[in-house]
C-alpha positions in Angstrom: 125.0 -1.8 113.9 128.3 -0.8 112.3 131.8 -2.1 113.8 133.2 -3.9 110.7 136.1 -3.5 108.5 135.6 -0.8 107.2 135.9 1.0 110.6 139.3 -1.5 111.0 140.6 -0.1 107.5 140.0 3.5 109.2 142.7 2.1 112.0 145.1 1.1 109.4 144.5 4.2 107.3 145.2 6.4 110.8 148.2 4.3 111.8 150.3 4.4 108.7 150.4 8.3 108.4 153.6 8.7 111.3 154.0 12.4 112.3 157.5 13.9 112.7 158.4 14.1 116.3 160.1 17.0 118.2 163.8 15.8 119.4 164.4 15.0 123.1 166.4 17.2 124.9 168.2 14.1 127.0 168.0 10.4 126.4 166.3 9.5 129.9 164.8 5.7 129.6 160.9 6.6 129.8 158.9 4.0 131.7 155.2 3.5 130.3 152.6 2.8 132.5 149.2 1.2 131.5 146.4 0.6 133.4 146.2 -3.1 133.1 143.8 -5.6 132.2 142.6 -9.0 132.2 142.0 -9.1 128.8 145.1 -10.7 126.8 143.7 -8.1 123.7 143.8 -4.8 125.7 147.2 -5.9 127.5 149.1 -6.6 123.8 147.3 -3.3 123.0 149.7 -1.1 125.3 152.7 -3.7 124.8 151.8 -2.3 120.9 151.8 1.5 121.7 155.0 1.1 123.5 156.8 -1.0 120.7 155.3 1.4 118.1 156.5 4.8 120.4 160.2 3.3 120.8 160.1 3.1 117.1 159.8 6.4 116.5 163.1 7.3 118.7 165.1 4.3 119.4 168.3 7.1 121.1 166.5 6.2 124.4 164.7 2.9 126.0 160.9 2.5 126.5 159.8 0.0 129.1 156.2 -0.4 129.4 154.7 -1.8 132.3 151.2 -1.9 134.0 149.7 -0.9 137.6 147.6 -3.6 137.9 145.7 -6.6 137.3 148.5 -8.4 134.5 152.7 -7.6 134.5 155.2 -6.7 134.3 154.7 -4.6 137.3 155.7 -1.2 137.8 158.4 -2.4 140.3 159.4 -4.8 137.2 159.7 -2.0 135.2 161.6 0.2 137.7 164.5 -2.9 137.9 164.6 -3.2 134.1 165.9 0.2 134.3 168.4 0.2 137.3 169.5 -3.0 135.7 170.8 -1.1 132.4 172.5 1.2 134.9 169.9 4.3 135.0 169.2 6.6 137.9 167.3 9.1 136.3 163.9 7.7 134.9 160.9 9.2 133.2 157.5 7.9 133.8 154.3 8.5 131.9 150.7 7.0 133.0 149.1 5.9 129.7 145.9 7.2 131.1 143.7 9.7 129.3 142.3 11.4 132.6 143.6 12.2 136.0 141.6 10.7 138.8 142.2 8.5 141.9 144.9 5.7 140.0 147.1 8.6 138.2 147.2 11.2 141.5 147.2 8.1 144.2 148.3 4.5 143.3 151.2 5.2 140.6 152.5 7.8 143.3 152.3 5.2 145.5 154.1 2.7 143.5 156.5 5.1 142.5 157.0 5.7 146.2 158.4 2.3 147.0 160.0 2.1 144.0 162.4 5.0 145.8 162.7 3.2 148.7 163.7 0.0 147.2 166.4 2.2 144.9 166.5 5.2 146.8 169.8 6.4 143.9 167.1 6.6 141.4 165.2 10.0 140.9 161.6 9.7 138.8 160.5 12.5 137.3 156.7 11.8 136.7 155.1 13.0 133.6 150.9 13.7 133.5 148.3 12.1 131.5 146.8 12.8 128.0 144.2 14.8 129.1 142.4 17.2 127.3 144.2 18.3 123.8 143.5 19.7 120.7 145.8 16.0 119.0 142.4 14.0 120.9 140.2 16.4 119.6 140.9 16.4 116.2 141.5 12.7 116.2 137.9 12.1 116.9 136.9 15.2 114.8 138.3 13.1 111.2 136.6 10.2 112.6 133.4 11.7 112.4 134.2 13.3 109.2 134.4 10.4 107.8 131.4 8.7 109.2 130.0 11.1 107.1 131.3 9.7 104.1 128.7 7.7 101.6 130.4 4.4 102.3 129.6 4.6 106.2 126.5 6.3 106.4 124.7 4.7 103.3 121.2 5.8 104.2 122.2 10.0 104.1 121.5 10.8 107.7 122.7 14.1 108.4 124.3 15.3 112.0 120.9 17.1 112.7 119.2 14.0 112.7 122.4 12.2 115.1 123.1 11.9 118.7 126.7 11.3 119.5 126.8 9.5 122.5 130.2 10.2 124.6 131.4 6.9 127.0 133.6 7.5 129.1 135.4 4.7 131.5 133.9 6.6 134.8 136.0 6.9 138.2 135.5 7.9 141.8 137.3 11.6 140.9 135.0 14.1 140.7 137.4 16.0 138.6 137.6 13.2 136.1 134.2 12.6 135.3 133.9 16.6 135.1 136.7 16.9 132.7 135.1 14.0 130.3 132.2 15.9 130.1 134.2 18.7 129.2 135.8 17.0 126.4 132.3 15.8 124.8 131.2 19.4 125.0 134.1 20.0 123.0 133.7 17.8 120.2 130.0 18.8 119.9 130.1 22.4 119.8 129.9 23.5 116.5 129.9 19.8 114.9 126.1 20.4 113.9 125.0 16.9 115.5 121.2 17.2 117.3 123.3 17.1 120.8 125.6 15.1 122.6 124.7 12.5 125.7 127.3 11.3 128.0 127.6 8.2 129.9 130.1 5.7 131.7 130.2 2.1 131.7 131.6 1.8 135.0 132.1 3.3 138.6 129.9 6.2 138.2 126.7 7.4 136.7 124.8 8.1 134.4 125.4 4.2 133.1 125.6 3.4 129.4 122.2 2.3 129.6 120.7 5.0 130.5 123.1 7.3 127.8 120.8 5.4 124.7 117.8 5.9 126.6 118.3 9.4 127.2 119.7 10.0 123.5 116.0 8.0 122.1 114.3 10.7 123.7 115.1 13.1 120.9 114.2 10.7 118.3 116.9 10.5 115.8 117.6 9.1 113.2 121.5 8.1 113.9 123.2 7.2 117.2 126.6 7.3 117.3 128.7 5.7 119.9 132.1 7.1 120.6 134.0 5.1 123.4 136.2 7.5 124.6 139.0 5.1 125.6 142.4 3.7 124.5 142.8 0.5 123.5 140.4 -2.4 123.6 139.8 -4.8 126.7 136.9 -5.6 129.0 135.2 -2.5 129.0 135.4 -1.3 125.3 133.9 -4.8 124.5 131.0 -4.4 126.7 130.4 -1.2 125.5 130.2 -2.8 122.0 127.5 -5.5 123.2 125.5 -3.4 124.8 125.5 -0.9 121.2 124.5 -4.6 119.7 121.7 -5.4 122.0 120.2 -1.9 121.7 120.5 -2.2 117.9 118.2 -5.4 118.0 116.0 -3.8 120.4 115.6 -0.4 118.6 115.7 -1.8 114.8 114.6 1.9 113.3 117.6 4.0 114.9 120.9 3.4 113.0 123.5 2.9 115.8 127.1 3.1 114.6 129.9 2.5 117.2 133.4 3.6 117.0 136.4 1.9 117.8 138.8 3.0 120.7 141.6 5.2 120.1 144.6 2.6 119.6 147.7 3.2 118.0 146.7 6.7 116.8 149.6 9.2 115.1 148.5 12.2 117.1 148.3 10.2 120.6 152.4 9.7 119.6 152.3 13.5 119.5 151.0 14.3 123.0 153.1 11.4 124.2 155.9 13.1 122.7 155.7 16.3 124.7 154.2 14.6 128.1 157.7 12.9 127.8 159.7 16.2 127.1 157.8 18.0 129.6 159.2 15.3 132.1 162.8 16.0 130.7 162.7 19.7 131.0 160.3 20.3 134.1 157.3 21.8 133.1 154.8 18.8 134.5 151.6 21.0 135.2 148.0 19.5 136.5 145.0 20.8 137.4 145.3 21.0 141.5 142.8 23.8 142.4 139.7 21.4 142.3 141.6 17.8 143.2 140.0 16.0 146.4 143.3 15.2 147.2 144.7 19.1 147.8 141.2 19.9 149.2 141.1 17.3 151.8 144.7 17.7 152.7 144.1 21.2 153.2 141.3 20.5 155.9 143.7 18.3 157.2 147.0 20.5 157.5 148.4 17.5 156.3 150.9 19.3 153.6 152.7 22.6 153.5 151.7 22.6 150.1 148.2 21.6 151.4 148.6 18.3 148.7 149.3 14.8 149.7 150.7 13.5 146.1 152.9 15.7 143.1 151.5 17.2 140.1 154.9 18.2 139.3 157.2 15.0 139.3 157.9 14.6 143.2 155.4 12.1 144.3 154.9 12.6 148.5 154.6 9.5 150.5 151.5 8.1 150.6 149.4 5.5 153.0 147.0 4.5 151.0 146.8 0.8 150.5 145.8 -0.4 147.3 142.3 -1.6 146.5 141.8 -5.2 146.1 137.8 -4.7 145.1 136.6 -7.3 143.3 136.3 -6.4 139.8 132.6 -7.9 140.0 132.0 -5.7 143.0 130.6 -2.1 142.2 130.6 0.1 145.3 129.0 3.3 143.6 125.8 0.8 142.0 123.5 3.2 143.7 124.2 6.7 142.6 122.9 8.3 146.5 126.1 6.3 147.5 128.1 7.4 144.9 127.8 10.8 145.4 128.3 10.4 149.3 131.7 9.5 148.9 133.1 11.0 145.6 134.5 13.9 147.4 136.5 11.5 150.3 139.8 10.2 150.4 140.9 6.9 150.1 
């Protein structure tokens, strides 16, 4: 099982080659939203990438702040900035996909965030998504897993499964465009195949990703958790790689670490935030649940309930307090009843 320091020093290695940023056309305070979490690690993590992004442009303020489950709050966030006298704000979800908390519940919080400063105009940027910075990122990763040091026993990609984990979500269009992404960094990389998984919300579970990836009997299994920063989830995903290694002895299981504080994830921050600044926020509409059940409804001229392009509508969705213990898509029938309905 390999997660050591050698896969740290890869981190360090990443992290100390800076890129050269494009300039900002105006000097808007951006507000950075994480998701949130309940682990103090992952929580410094996007207080890091924050710290580390102001660094590399210090003309304008970045004020992180997360949606849920630890603070400051978004509202927090939003006073920080009318406090230092700004009424035009840029806002950025630190979220690699768009699913229900990007399109619904930062458009929500955004949304009384207008009434309670109703001078202030947001202009809401979109997600990482799918980019050729994450894709080549996780491309020199693998390079050098190839490397002698890391992969002492000469196992070549033919006789590897890379196995793609993704966070899962109750978006349809999310879980499709992770699987999108995995096909991407497979085709053409000469590995045996490539098995995705999630280790929450929806299926198929991370369990069921090694057993499926056994079934072609390799040599190598490489786990690539396709998230972030560190936290609850990411640290699961690691225990579970552990406990399969102890259980499966003969198959060389080699996890990667999370994305962190990554020179190329500063580059698609970088234009996310200049896209804000000049307009061009585009998403991927055509196939969101959202637009599609709004548009059985009648409920929007634009047949939308919430912005892809900066100008969240108003919303009535209340947030959802579920138990983090609680699992409402454990069977997958269920699941797939409701991942096409509206909260």
């Amino acid at each position: 099982m390999t997660f050591d320091p050698l896969i740290q020093t890869l981190v360090q290695l990443e992290a100390a080659e800076p890129l050269l940023q494009p300039a900002l056309p105006l000097q808007r305070p951006l507000l950075l939203i994480g998701h949130g979490s309940r682990d103090a690690e992952g929580r410094q993590r996007v207080l890091d990438f924050a710290a580390a992004y102001q660094a590399l442009d210090q003309s304008r303020p970045v004020i992180p702040c997360f949606l849920e489950l630890t603070e400051p709050t978004i509202q927090d966030g939003v006073d920080r900035c009318v406090e230092q006298g700004f009424t035009d704000i840029s806002v950025l979800p630190v979220l690699l996909f768009a699913a229900r908390h990007n399109k619904f519940d930062v458009t929500n919080e955004l949304d009384r965030a207008r009434q309670r400063h109703p001078q202030v105009t947001f202009h809401y940027g979109r997600h990482f998504g799918i980019t050729s910075e994450i894709l080549d990122l996780w491309r020199s990763r693998l390079d050098w897993l190839d490397q002698p040091e890391q992969n002492r026993q000469a196992i070549s990609r033919a006789e590897t499964v890379l196995l793609f984990v993704g966070r899962g979500a109750s978006d349809p269009d999310a879980n499709g465009d992770v699987y999108k992404l995995a096909r991407m960094l497979w085709e053409g990389s000469g590995y045996k195949t490539v098995e995705i998984c999630f280790v929450g919300i929806t299926h198929p579970r991370l369990e069921e990703g090694f057993m499926r990836s056994r079934l072609y009997q390799p040599q190598r299994i490489i786990v690539l958790p396709y998230f972030l920063f560190t936290g609850v989830l990411v640290k699961k995903i690691l225990a579970i790689a552990q406990q399969q290694q102890t259980q499966f002895p003969a198959i060389d299981i080699t996890c990667l670490p999370e994305m962190g504080l990554h020179p190329l994830l500063m580059q698609v921050m970088r234009r996310r935030e200049i896209e804000t600044q000049l307009g061009q926020v585009q998403m991927n509409c055509e196939v969101c649940k959202f637009r599609l059940a709004a548009a059985a409804n009648h409920d929007s001229p634009h047949g939308h309930p919430h912005s892809h392009h900066g100008h969240p509508h108003p919303h009535t969705h209340e947030h959802d307090h579920t138990p983090a213990t609680a699992d409402p898509y454990d069977q997958p029938a269920h699941y797939h009843a409701r991942a096409w309905q509206v909260p």
